[in-house]
C-alpha positions, -999 to 999 in steps of 0.1 A, spaced: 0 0 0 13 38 -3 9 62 20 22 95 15 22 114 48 30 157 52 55 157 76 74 185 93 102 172 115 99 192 145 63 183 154 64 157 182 31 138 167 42 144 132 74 120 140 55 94 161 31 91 128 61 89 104 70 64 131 43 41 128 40 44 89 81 33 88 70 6 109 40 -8 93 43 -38 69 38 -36 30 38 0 27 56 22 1 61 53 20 64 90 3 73 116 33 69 155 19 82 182 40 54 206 32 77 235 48 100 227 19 74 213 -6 45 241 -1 10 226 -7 -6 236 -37 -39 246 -39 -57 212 -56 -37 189 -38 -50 206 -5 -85 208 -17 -82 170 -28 -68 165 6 -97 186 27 -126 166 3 -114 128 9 -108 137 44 -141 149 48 -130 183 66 -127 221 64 -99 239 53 -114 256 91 -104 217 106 -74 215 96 -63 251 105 -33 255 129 -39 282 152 -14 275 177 21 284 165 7 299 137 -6 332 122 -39 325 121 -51 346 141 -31 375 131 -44 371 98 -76 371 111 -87 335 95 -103 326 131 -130 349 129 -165 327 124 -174 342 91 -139 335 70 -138 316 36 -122 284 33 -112 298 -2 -101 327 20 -81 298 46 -68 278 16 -48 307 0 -37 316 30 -29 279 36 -9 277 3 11 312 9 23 297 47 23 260 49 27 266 87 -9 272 89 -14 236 77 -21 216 110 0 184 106 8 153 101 -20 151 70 -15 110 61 -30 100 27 -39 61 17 -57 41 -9 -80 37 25 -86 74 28 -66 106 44 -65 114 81 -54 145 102 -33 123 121 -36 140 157 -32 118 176 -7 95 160 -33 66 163 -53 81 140 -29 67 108 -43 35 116 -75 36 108 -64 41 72 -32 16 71 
């Protein structure tokens, strides 16, 4: 199976899911550092749809400048969120883990293995 996972190296989960996925039998395993290898806007979209969430849901707020850049408020786009997502991949909560068995915000770590 191949998994792709978004991976930045200093995130605690973000490891622990690369982790598990390294670990894991029979898979073919693509790891993108999306602070190096920015999302682009049809991947993420792809991403948000076959995860069944928000550009809002996968937002990183914490450590990021979300709210500076007002994309908290209630009434904010996700067309709004996903260029703003695609300019700053730090706004991109993380790990994002993509299978033939679907794609999962991975947080917490566990989370990968519902679609391993």
């Amino acid at each position: 199976m191949k998994a792709t996972i978004w991976h930045n190296p200093k995130c605690g989960t973000s490891r622990k899911t690369l982790a598990i996925l390294e670990e894991a039998d029979g898979i073919e395993l693509e790891v993108i550092e999306y602070l190096k290898t920015p999302y682009n806007r049809n991947k993420l979209m792809q991403l948000l749809r076959d995860s069944n969430m928000s550009a809002k849901d996968v937002l990183r707020v914490r450590g990021s400048k979300a709210e500076a850049l007002g994309l908290t408020a209630d009434n904010v786009s996700d067309d709004i969120i996903l260029a703003a997502m695609c300019q700053d991949s730090m706004l991109v909560n993380r790990p994002i883990v993509e299978t033939d068995k679907g794609v999962r915000l991975c947080r917490p770590q566990d989370k990968v293995n519902e679609i391993l």
